[in-house]
Steps between C-alpha positions, in 0.01 A plus 500: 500500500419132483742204637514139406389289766702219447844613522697710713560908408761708644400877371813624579810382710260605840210380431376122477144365412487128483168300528604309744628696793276761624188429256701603219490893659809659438750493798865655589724282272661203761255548751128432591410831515212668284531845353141556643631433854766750469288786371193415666708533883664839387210646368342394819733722719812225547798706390715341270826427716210288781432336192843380363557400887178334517533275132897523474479692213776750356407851393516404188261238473261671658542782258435243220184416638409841482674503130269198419147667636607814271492298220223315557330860524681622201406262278097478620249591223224726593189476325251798615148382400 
């Protein structure tokens, strides 16, 4: 999956990626934070209401970041050599 650099993508109503907040790495739509914040602290043991405390996050977004990395996964190409 390949995104324009120069303009500013919402992939769905949750998530944002805009090159020029955050790097251009996708982030919880109207906020700063990136999807690879919120997965990376719950897959490192925070559980997920400590997060939504911590960022001030609903459920809901949180669960789109997680909606986000499963299409990101979904859509990946393997090539086995």
């Amino acid at each position: 999956m390949l995104y324009s650099i120069c303009m500013k993508k919402q992939t769905n109503t949750d998530i944002t990626i805009d090159p020029k907040m955050k790097f251009g790495k996708p982030v919880i739509t109207g906020t700063r934070v990136p999807v690879d914040l919120v997965v990376g602290k719950i897959a490192g043991g925070m559980e997920i209401e400590e997060v939504e405390k911590e960022y001030n996050l609903t459920h809901e977004e949180v669960l789109a970041a997680f909606r986000y990395a499963a299409e990101l996964i979904a859509s990946e190409e393997v090539h086995i050599a």
